[in-house]
PDB file of N, CA, C and O in Angstrom:
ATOM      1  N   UNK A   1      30.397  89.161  -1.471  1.00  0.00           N
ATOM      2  CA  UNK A   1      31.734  88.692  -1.209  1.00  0.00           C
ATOM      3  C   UNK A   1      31.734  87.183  -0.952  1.00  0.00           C
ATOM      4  O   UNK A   1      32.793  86.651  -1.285  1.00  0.00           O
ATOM      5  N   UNK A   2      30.974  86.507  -0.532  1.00  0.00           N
ATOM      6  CA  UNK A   2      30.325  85.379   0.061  1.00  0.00           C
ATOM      7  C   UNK A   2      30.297  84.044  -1.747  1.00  0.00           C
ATOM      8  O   UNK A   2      30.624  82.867  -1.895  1.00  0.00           O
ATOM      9  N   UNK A   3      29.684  85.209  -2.800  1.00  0.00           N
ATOM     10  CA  UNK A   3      29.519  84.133  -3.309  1.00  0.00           C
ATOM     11  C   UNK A   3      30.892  84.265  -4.247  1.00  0.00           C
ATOM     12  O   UNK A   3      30.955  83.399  -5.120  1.00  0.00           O
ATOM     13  N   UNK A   4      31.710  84.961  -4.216  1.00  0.00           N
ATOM     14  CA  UNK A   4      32.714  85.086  -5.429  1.00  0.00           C
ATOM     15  C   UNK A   4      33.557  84.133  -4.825  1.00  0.00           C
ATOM     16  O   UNK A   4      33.935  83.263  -5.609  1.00  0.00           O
ATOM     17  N   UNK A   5      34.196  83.977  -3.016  1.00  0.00           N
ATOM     18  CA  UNK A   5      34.443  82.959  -2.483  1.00  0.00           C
ATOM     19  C   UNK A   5      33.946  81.912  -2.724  1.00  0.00           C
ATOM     20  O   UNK A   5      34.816  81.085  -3.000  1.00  0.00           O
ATOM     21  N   UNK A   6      32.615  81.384  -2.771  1.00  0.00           N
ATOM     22  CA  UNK A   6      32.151  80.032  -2.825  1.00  0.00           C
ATOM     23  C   UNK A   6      32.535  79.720  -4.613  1.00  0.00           C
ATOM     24  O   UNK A   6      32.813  78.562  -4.925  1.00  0.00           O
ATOM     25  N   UNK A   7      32.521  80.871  -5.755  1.00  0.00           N
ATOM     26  CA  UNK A   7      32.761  80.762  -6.915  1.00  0.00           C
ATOM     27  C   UNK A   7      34.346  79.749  -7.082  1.00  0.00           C
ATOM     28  O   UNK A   7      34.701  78.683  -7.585  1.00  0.00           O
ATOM     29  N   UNK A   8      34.972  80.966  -6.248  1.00  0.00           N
ATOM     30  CA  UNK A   8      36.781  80.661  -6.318  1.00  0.00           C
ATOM     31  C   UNK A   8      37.033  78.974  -5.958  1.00  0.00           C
ATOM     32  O   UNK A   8      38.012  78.306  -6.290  1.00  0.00           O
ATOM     33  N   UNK A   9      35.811  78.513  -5.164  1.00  0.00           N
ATOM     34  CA  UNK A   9      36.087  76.887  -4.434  1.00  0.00           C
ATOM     35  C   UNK A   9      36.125  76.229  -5.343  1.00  0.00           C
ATOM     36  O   UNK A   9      37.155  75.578  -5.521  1.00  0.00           O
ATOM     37  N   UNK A  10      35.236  76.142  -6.112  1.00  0.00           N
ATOM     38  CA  UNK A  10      34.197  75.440  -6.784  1.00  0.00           C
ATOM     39  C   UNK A  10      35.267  75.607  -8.488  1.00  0.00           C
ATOM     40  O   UNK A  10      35.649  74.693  -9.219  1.00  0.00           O
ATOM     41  N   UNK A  11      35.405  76.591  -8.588  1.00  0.00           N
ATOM     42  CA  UNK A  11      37.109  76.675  -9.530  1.00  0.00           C
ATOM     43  C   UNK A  11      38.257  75.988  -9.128  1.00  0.00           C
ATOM     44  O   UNK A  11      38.873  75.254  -9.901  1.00  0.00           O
ATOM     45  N   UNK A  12      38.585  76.181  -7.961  1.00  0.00           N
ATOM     46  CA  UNK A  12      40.014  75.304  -7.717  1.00  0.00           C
ATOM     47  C   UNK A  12      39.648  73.788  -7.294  1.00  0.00           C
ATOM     48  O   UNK A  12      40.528  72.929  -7.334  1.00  0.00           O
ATOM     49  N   UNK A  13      38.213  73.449  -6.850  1.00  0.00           N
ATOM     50  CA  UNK A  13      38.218  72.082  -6.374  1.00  0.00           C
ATOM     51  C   UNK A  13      37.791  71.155  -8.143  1.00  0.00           C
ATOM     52  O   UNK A  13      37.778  69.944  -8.366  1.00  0.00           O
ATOM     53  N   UNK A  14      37.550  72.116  -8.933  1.00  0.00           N
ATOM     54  CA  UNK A  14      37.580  71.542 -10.234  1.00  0.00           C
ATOM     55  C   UNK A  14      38.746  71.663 -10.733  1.00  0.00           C
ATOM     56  O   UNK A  14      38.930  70.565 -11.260  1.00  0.00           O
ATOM     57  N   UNK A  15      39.352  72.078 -10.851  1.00  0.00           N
ATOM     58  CA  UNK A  15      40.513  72.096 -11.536  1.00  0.00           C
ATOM     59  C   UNK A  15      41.556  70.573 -10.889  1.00  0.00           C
ATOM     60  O   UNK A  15      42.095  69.725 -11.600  1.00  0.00           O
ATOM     61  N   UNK A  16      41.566  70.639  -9.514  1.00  0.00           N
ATOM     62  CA  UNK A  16      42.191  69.471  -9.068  1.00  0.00           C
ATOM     63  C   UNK A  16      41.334  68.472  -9.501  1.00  0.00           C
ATOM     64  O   UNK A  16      41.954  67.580 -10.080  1.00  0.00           O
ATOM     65  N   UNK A  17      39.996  68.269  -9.428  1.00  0.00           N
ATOM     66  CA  UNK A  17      39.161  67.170  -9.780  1.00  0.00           C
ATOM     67  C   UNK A  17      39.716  66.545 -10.998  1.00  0.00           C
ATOM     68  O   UNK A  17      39.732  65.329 -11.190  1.00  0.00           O
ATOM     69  N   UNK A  18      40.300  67.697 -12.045  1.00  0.00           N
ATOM     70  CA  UNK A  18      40.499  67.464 -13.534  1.00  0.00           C
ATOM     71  C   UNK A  18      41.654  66.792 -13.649  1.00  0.00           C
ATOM     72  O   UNK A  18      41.796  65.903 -14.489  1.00  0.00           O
ATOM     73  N   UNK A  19      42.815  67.240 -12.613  1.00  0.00           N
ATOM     74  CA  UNK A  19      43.849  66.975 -12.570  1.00  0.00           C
ATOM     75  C   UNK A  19      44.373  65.801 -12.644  1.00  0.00           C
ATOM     76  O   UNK A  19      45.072  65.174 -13.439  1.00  0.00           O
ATOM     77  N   UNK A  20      43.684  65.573 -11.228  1.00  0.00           N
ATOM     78  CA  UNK A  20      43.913  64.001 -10.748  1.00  0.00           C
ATOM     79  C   UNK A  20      43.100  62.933 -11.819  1.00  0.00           C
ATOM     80  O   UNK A  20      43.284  61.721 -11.714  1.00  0.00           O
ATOM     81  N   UNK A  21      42.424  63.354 -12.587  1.00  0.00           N
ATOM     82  CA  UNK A  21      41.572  62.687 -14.041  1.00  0.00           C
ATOM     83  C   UNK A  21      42.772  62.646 -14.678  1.00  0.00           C
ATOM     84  O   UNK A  21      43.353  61.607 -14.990  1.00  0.00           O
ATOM     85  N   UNK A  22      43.028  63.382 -14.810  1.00  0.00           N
ATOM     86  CA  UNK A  22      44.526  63.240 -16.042  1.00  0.00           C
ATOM     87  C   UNK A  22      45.533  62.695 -16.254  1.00  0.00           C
ATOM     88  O   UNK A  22      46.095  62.320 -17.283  1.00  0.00           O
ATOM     89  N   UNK A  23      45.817  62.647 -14.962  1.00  0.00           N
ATOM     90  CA  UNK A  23      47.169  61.873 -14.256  1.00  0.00           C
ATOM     91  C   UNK A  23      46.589  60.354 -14.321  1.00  0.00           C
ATOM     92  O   UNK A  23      47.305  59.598 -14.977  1.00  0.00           O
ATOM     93  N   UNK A  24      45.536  59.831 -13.813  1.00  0.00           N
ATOM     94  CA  UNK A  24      44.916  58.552 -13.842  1.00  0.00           C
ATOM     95  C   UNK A  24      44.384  57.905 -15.082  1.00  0.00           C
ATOM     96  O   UNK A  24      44.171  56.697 -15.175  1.00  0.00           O
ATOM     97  N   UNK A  25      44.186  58.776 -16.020  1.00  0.00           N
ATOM     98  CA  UNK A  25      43.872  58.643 -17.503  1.00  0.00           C
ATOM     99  C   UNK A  25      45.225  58.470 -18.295  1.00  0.00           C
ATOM    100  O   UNK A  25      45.591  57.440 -18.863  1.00  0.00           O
ATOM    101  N   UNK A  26      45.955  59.773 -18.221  1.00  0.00           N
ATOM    102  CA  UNK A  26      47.595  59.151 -18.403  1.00  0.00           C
ATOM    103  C   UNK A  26      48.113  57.935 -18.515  1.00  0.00           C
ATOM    104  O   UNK A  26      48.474  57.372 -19.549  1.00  0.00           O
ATOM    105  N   UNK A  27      48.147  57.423 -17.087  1.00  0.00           N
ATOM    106  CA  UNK A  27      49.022  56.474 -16.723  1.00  0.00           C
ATOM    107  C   UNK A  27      48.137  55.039 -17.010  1.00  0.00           C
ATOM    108  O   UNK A  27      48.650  53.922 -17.076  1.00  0.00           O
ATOM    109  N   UNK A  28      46.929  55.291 -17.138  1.00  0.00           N
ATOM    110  CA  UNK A  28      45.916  54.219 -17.985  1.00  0.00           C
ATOM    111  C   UNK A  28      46.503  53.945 -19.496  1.00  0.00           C
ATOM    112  O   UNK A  28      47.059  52.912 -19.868  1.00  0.00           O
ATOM    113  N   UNK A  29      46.228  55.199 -20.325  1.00  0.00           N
ATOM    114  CA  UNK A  29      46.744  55.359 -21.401  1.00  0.00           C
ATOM    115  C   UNK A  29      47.831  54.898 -21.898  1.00  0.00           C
ATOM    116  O   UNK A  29      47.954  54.387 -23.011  1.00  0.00           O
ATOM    117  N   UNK A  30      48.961  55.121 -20.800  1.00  0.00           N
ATOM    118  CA  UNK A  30      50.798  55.205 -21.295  1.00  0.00           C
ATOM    119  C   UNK A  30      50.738  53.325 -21.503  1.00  0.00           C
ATOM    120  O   UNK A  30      51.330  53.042 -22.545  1.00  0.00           O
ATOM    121  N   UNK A  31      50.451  52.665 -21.130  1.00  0.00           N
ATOM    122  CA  UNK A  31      50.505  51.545 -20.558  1.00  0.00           C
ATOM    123  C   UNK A  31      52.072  50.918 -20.012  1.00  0.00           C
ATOM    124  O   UNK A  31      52.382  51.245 -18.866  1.00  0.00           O
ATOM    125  N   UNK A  32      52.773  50.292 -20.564  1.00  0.00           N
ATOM    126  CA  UNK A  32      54.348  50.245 -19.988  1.00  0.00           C
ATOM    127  C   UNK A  32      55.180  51.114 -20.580  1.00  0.00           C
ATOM    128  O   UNK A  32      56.342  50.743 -20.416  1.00  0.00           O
ATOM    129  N   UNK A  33      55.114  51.900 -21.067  1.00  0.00           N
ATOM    130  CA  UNK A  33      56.159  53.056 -21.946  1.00  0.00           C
ATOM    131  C   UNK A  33      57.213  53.165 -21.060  1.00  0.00           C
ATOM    132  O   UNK A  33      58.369  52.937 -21.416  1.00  0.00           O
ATOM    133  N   UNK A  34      56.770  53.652 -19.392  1.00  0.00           N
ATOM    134  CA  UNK A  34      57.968  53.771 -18.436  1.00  0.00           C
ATOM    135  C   UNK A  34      58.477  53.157 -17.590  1.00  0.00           C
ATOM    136  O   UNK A  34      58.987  53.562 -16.545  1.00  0.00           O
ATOM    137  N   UNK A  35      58.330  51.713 -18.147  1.00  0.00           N
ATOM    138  CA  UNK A  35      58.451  50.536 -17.230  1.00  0.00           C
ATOM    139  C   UNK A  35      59.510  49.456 -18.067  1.00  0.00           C
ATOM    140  O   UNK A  35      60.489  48.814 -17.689  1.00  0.00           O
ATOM    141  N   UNK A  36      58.959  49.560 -19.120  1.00  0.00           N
ATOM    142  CA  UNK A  36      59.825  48.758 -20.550  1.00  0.00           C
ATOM    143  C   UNK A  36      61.178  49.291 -20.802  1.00  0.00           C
ATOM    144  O   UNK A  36      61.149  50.486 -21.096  1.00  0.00           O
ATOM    145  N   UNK A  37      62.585  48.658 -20.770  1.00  0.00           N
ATOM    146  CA  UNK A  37      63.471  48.993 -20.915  1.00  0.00           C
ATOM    147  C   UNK A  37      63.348  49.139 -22.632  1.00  0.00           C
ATOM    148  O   UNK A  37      62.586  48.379 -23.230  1.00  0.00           O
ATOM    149  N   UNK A  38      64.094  50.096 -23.323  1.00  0.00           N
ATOM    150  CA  UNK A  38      64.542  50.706 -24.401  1.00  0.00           C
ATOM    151  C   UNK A  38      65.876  50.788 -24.816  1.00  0.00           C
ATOM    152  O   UNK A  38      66.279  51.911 -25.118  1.00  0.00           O
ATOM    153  N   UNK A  39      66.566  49.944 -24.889  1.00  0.00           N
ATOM    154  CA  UNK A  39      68.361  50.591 -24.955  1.00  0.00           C
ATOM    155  C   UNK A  39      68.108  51.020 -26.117  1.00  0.00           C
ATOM    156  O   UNK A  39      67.854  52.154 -25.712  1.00  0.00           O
ATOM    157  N   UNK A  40      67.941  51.110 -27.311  1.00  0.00           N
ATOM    158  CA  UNK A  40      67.763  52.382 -28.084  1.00  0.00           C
ATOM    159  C   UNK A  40      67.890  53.503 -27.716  1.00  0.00           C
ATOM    160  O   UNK A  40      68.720  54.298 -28.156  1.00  0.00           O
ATOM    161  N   UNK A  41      66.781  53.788 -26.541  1.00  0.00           N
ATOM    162  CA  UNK A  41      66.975  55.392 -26.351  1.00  0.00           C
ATOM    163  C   UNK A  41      67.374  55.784 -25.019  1.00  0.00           C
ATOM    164  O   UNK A  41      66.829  56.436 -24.128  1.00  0.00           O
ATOM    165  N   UNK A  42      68.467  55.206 -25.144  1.00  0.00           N
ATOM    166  CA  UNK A  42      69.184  55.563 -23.745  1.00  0.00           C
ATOM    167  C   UNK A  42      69.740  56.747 -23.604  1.00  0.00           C
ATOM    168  O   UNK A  42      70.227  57.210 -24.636  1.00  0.00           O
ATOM    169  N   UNK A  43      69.868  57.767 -22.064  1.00  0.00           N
ATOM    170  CA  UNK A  43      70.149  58.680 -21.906  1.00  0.00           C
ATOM    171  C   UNK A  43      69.603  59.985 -22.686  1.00  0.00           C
ATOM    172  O   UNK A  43      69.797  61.140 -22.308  1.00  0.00           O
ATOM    173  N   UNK A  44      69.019  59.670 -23.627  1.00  0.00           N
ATOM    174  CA  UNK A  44      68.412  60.961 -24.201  1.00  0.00           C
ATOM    175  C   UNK A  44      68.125  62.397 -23.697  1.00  0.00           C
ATOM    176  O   UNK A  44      67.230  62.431 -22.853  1.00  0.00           O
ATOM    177  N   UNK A  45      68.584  63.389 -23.964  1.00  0.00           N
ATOM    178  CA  UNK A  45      68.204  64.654 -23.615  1.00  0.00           C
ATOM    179  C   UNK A  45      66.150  65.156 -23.941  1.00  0.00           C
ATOM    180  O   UNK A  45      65.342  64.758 -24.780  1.00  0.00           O
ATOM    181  N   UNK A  46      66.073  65.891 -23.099  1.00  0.00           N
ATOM    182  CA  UNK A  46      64.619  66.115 -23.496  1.00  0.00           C
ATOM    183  C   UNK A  46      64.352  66.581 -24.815  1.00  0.00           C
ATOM    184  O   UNK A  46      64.854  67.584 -25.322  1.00  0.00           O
ATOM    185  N   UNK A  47      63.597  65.861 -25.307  1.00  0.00           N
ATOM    186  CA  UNK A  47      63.196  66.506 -26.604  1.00  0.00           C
ATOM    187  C   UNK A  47      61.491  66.521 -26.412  1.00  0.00           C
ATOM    188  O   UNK A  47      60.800  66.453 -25.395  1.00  0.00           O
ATOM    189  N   UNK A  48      61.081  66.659 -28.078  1.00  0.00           N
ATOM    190  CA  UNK A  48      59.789  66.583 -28.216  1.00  0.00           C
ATOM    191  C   UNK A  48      59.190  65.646 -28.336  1.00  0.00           C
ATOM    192  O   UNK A  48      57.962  65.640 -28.250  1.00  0.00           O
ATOM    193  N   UNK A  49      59.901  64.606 -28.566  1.00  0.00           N
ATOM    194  CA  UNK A  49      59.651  62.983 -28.363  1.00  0.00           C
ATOM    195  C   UNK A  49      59.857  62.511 -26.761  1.00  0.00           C
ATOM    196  O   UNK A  49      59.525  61.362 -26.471  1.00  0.00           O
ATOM    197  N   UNK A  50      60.295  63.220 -25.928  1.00  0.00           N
ATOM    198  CA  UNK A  50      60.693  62.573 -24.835  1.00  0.00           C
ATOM    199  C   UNK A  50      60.907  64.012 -23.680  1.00  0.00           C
ATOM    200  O   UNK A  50      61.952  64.543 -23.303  1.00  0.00           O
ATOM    201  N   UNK A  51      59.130  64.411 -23.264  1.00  0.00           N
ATOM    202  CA  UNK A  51      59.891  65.859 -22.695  1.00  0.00           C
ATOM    203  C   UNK A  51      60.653  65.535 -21.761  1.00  0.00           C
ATOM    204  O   UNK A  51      61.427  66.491 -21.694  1.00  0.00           O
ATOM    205  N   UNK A  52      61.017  64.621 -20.796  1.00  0.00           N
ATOM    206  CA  UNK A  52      61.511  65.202 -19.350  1.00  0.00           C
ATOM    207  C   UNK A  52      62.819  63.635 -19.986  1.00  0.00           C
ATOM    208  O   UNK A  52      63.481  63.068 -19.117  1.00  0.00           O
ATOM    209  N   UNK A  53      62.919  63.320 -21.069  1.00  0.00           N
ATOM    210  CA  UNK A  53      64.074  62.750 -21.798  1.00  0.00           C
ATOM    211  C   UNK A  53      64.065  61.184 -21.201  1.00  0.00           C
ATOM    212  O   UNK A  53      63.021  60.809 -20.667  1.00  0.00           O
ATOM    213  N   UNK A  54      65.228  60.235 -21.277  1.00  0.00           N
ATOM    214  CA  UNK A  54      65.108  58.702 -20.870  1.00  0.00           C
ATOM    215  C   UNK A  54      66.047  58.317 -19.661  1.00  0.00           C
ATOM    216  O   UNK A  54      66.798  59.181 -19.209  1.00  0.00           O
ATOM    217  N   UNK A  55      66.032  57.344 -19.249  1.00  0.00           N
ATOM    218  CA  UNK A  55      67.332  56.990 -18.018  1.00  0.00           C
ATOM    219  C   UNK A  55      67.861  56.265 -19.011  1.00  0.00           C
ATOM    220  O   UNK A  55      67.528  56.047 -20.176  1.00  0.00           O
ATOM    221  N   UNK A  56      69.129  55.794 -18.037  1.00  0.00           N
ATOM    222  CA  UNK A  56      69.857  54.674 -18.558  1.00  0.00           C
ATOM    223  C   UNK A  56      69.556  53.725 -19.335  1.00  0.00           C
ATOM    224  O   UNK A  56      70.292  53.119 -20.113  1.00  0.00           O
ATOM    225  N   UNK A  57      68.018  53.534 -19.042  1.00  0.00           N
ATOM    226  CA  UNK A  57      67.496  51.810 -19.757  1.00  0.00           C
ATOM    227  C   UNK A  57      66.715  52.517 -20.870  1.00  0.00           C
ATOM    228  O   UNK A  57      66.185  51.816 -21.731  1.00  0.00           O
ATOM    229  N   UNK A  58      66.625  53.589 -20.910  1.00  0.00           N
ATOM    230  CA  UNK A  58      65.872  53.996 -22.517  1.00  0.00           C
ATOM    231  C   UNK A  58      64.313  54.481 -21.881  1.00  0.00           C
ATOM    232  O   UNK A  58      63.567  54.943 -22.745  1.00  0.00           O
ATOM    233  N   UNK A  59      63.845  54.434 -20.713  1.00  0.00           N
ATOM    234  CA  UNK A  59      62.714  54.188 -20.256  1.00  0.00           C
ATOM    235  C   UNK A  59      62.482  56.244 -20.229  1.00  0.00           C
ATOM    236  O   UNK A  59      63.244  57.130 -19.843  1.00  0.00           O
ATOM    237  N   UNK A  60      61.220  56.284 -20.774  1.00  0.00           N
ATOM    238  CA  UNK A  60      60.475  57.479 -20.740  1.00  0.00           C
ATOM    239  C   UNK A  60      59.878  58.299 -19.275  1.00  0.00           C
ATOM    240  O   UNK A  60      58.700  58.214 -18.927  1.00  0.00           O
ATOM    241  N   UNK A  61      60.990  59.139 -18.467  1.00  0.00           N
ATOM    242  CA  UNK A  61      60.580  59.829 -17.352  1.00  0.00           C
ATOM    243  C   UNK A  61      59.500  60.472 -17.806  1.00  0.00           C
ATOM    244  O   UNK A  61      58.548  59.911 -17.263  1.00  0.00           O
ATOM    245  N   UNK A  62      59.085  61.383 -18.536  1.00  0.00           N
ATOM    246  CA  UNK A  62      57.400  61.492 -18.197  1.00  0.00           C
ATOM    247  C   UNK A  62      56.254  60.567 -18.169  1.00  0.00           C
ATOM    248  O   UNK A  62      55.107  60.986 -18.325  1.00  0.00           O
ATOM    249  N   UNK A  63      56.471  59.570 -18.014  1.00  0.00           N
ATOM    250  CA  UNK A  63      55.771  58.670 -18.058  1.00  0.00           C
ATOM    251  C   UNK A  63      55.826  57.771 -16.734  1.00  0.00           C
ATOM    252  O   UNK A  63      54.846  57.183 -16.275  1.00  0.00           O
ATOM    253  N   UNK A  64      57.192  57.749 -16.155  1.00  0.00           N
ATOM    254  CA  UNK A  64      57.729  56.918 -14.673  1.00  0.00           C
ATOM    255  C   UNK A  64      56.741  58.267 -14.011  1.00  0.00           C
ATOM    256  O   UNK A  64      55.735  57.826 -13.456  1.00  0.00           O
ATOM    257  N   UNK A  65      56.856  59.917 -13.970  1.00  0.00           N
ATOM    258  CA  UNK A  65      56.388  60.237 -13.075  1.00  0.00           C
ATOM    259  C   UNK A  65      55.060  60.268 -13.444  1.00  0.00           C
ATOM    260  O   UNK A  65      54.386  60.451 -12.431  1.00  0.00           O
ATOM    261  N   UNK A  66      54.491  60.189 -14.263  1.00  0.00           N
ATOM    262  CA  UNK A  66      52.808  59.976 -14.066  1.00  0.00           C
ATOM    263  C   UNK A  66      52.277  58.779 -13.591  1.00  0.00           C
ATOM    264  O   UNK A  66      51.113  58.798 -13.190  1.00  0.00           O
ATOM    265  N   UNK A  67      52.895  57.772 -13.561  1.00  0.00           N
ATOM    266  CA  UNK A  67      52.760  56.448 -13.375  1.00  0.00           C
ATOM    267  C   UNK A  67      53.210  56.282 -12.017  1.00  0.00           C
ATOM    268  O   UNK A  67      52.634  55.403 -11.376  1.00  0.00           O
ATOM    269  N   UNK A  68      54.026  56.873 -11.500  1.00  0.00           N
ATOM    270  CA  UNK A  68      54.628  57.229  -9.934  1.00  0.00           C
ATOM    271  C   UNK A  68      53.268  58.439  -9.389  1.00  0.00           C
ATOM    272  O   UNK A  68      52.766  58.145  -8.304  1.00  0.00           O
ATOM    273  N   UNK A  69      52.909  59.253  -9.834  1.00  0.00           N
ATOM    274  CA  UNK A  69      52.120  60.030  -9.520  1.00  0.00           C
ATOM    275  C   UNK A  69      50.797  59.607  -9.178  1.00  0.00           C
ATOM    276  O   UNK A  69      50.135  60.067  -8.248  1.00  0.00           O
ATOM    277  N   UNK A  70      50.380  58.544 -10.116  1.00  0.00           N
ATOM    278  CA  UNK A  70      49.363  57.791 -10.048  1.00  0.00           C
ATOM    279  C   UNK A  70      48.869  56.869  -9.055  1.00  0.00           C
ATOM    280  O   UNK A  70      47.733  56.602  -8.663  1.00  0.00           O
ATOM    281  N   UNK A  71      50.345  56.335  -8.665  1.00  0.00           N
ATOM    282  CA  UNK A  71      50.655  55.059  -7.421  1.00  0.00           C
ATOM    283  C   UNK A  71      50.431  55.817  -6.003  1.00  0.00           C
ATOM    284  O   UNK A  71      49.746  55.448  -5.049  1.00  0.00           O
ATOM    285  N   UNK A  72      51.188  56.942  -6.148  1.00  0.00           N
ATOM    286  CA  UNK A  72      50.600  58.333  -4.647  1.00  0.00           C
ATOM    287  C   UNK A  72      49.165  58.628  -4.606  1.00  0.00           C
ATOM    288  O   UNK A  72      48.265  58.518  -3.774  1.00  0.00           O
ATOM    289  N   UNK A  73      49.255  58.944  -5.521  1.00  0.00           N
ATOM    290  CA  UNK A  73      47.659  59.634  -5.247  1.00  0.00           C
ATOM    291  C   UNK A  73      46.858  58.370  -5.010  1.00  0.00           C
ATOM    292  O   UNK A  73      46.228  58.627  -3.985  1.00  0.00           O
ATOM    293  N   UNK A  74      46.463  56.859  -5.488  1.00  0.00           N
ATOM    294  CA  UNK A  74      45.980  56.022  -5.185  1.00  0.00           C
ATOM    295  C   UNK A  74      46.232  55.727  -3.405  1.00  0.00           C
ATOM    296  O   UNK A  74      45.276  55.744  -2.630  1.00  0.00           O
ATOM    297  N   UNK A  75      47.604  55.475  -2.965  1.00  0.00           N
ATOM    298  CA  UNK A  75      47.490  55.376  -2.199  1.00  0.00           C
ATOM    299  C   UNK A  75      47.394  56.295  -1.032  1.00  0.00           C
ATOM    300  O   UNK A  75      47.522  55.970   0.148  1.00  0.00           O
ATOM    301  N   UNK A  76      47.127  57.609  -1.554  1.00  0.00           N
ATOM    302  CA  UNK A  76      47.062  58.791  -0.129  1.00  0.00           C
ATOM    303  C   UNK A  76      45.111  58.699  -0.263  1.00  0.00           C
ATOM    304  O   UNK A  76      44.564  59.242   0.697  1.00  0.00           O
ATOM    305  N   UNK A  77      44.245  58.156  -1.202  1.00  0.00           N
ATOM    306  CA  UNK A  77      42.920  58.047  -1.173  1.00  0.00           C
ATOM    307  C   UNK A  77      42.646  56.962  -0.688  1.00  0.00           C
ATOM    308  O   UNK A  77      41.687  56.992   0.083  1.00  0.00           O
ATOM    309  N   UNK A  78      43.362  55.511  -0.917  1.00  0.00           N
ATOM    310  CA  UNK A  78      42.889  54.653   0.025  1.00  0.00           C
ATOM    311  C   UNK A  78      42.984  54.703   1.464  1.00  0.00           C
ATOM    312  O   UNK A  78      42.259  54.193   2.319  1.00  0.00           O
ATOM    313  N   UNK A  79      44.152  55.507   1.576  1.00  0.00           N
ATOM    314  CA  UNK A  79      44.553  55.671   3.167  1.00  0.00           C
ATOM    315  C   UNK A  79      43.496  56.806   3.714  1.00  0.00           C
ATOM    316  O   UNK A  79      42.958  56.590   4.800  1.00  0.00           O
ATOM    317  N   UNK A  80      43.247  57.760   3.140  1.00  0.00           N
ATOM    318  CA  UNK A  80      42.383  58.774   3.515  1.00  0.00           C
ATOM    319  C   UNK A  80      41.006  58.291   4.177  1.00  0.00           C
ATOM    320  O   UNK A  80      40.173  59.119   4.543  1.00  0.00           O
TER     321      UNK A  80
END
């Protein structure tokens, strides 16, 4: 019982390990996508070009929250 517990850790503390890789690789990757105004694609509904769709300025929300996601998690590890 002992080791299927220590199994289950060692699964979920990887999976976050991966996570937080992704999110930081992301927002490496995106570079200004959600920072750069766009009036082109303003207001957009979500599509497949744009899952979580644009604001007002054309700017790509999946990209503000990985890039917002990125800025938390940096700073809840420096503070830690």
């Amino acid at each position: 019982m002992k080791l299927e517990s220590r199994t289950r850790s060692v699964i979920v503390f990887s999976s976050c390990a991966a996570f937080f890789a992704l999110v930081f690789l992301f927002a490496a990757v995106g570079g200004d996508r959600g920072v750069s105004p766009d009036l082109l694609n303003r207001n957009l509904s979500p599509s497949f070009r744009f899952p979580l769709g644009t604001d007002w300025l054309g700017r790509d929300m999946l990209f503000r929250v990985i890039k917002g996601l990125s800025a938390s998690f940096m700073i809840g590890f420096l503070s830690a």
